[in-house]
C-alpha positions as CSV (number, residue, x, y, z in Angstrom):
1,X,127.1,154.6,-24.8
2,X,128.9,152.3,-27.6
3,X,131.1,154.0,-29.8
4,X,128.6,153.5,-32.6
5,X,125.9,154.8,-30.9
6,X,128.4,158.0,-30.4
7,X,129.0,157.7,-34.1
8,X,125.1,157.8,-35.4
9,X,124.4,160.8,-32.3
10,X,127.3,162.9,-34.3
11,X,126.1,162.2,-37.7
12,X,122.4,162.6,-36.9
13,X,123.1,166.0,-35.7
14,X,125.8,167.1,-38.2
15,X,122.8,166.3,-40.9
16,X,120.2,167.9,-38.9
17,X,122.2,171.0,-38.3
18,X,123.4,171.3,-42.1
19,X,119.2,171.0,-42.7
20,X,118.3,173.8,-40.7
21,X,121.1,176.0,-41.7
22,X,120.4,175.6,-45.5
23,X,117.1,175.7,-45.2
24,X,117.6,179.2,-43.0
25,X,120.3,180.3,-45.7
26,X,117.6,180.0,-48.6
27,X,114.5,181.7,-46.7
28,X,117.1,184.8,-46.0
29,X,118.6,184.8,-49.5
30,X,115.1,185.0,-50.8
31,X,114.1,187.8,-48.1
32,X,117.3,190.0,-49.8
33,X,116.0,189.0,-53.2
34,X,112.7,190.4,-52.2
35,X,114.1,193.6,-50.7
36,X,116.7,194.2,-53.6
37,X,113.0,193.9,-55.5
38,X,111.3,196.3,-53.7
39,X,113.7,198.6,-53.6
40,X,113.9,198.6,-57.2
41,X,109.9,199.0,-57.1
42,X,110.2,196.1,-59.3
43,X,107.6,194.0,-57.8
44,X,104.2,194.7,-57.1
45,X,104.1,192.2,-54.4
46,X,107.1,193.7,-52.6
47,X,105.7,197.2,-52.9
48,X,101.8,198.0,-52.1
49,X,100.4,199.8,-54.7
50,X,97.6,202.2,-54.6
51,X,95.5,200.6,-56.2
52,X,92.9,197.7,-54.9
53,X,94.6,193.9,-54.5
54,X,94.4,191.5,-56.8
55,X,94.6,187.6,-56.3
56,X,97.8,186.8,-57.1
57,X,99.4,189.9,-54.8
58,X,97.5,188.2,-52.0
59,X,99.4,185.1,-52.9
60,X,102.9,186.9,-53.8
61,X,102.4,188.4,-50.0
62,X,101.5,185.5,-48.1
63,X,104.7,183.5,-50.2
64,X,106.6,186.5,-48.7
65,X,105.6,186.0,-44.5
66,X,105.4,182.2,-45.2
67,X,108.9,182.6,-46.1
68,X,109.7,185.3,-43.8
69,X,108.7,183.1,-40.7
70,X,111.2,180.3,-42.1
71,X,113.8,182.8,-42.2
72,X,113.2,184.3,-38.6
73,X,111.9,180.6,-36.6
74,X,113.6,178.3,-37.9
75,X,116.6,179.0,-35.9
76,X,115.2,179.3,-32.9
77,X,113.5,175.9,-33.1
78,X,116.5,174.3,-33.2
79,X,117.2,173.1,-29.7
80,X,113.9,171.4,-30.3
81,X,114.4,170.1,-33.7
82,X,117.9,168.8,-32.3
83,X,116.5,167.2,-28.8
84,X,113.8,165.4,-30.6
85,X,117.0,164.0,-33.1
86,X,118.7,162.8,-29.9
87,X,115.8,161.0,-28.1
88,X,114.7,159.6,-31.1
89,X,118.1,158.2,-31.3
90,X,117.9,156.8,-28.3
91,X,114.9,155.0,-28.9
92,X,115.6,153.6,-32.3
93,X,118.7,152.6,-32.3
94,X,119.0,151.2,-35.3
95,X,116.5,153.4,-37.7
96,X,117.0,156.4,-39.7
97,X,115.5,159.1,-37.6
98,X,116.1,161.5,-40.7
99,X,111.9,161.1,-41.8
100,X,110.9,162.0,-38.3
101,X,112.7,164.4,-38.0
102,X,111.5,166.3,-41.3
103,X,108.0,165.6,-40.2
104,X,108.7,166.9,-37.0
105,X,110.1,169.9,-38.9
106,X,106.8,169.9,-41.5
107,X,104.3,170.2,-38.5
108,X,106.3,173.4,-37.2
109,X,106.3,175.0,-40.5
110,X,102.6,174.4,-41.3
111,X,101.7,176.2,-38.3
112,X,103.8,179.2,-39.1
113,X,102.1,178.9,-42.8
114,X,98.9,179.2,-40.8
115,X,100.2,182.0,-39.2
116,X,101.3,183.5,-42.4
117,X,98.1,183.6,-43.7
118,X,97.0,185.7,-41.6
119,X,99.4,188.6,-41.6
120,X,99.2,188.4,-45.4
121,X,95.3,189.8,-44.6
122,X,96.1,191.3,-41.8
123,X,98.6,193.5,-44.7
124,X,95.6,192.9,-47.0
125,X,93.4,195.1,-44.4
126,X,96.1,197.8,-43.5
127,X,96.6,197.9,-47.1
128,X,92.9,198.2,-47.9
129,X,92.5,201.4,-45.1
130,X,96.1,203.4,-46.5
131,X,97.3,202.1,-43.1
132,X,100.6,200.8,-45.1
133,X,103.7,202.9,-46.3
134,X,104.9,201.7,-49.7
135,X,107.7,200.3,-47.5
136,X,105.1,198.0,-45.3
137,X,105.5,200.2,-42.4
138,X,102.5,201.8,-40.6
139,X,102.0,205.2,-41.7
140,X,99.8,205.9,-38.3
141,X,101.6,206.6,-35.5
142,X,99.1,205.4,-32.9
143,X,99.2,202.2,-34.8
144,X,102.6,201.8,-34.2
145,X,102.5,202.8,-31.2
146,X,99.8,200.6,-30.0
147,X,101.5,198.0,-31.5
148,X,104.5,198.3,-29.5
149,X,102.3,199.1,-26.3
150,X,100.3,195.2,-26.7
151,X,103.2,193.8,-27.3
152,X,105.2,194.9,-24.0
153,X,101.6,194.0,-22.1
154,X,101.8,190.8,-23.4
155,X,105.3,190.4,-22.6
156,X,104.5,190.2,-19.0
157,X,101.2,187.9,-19.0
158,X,101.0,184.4,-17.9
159,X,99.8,183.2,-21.7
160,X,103.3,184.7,-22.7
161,X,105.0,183.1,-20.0
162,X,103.9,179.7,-20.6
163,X,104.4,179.8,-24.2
164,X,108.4,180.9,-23.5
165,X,108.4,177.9,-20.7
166,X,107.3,175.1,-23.2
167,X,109.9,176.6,-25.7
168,X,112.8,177.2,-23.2
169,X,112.4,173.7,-21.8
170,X,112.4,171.3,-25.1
171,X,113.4,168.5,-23.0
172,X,110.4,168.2,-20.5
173,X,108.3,169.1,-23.6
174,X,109.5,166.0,-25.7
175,X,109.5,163.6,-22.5
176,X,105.7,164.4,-22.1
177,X,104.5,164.7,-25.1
178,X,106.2,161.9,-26.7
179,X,104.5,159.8,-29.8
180,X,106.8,157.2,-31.9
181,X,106.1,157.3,-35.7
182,X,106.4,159.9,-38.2
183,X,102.5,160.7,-37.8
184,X,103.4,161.4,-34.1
185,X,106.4,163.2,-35.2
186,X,103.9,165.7,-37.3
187,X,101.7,166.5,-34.4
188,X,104.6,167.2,-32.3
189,X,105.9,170.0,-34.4
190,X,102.5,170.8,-34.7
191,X,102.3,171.3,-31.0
192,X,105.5,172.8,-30.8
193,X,104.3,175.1,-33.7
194,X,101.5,176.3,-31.5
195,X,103.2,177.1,-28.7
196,X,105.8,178.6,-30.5
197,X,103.2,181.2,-32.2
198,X,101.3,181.6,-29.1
199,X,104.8,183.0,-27.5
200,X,105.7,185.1,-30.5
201,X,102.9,186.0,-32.7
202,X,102.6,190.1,-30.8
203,X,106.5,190.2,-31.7
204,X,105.9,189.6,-35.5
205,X,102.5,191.8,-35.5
206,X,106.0,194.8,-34.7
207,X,107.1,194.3,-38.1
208,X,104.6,196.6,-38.9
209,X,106.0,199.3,-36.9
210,X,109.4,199.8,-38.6
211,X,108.3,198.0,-42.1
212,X,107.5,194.4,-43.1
213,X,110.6,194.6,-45.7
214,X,113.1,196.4,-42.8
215,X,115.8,193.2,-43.0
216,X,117.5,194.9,-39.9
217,X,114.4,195.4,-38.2
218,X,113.2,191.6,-38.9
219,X,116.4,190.4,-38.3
220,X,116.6,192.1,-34.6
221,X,112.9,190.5,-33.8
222,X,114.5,187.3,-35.1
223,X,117.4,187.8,-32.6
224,X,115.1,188.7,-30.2
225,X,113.3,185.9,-30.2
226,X,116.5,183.4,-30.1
227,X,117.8,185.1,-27.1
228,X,114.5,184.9,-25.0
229,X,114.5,181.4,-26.3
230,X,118.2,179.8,-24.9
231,X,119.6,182.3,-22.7
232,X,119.8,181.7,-18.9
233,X,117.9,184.6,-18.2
234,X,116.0,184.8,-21.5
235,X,112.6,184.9,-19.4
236,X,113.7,188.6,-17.4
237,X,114.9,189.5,-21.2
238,X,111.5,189.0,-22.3
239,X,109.9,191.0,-19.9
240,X,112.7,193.8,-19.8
241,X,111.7,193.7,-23.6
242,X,108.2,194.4,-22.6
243,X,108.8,197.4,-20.7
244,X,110.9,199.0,-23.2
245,X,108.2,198.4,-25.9
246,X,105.4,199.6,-24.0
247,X,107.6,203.0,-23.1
248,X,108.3,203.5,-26.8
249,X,104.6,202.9,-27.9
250,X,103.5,205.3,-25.2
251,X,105.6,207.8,-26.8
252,X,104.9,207.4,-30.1
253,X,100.9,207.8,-29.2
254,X,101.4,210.4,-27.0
255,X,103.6,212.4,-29.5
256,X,101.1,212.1,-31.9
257,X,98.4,213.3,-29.6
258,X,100.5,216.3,-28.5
């Protein structure tokens, strides 16, 4: 490797990184903005009222997950997002990989916007049937608890254990599925995107269980989710994960039933 090459592999990567940790640093300071908010009962948005939904609290909420997921996926992409940097290095020497990347970036984020849509009215239901403390959080144990029982099922089925695979292996992911241009660089993160939700989509229905606005609580699942992601063992993690969420929803239902 030429000591210019070694040069644009540094730079690339020092930009890249700086990316994803601003863009991380903004979703969170807007999540503590939010919270601060809600606390303050300040925002209608932030705090479910009562009374039916209008439009624009739709909106404010789905702003909120879209936002949310940024704050909590984002990281854990990264080995991905930085790979792709690499190869595309590699393979174009002398471009600037910088709008590839971004649209690489831009096809993860859209489907976590997809996903976001749908936990805003999945909130929109909950809301809808009192299901929802003014603090997000289920007010129904045996919802909570079933939550937390799916989840540790699905910690342990083969859809789940693909999903992690793809993620856990960004190399053999970008060597197969590799298209040049930024178009191709779009449907890759929109692949990626998929697979991502597809591993973690039961883990983000949980923030349901200890409150939607719970920082700690998403910042744990966001943890959660990086360690399953790039530790060795992040695959027996998962699945010790499982266990212990399908133990706690058990309880929960059964000490509601008691």
């Amino acid at each position: 490797m030429t000591p210019s090459l070694q040069t644009a592999f540094r730079r690339d990567r020092t930009i890249v990184l700086s990316g994803l940790v601003g863009v991380t640093l903004l979703a969170w300071v807007y999540m503590f903005y939010l919270a601060g908010n809600m606390g303050n009962m300040d925002m209608e948005m932030a705090s479910p009222q009562l009374e039916t939904w209008k439009l624009v609290d739709f909106a404010l909420t789905f702003v909120m997950w879209a936002v949310m997921m940024v704050a909590m996926m984002v990281p854990s992409a990264s080995p991905m997002i930085l790979m792709y940097s690499t190869l595309h290095r590699r393979q174009h020497k002398q471009d600037n990989p910088m709008a590839a990347i971004s649209m690489f970036v831009l096809g993860y984020v859209i489907i976590w916007t997809a996903f976001s849509l749908v936990a805003a009215l999945a909130q929109w239901v909950l809301h809808s049937t009192a299901q929802l403390s003014p603090m997000m959080e289920a007010t129904s144990s045996v919802l909570g608890g079933t939550l937390l029982i799916t989840a540790g099922v699905f910690q342990w089925t083969p859809l789940k254990h693909a999903c992690l695979s793809h993620c856990r292996t960004p190399l053999g992911f970008l060597m197969n599925e590799w298209r040049d241009g930024n178009r191709g660089a779009l449907m890759m993160g929109i692949q990626h995107g998929t697979f991502c939700v597809g591993c973690c989509w039961l883990l983000m229905a949980l923030l349901f269980v200890a409150g939607v606005m719970n920082l700690l609580w998403v910042a744990a699942i966001a943890a959660f989710v990086l360690i399953e992601k790039v530790v060795p063992a992040g695959q027996w993690v998962s699945r010790a994960a499982g266990f212990v969420f399908t133990i706690a929803g058990g309880w929960l239902v059964v000490g509601t039933l008691v």
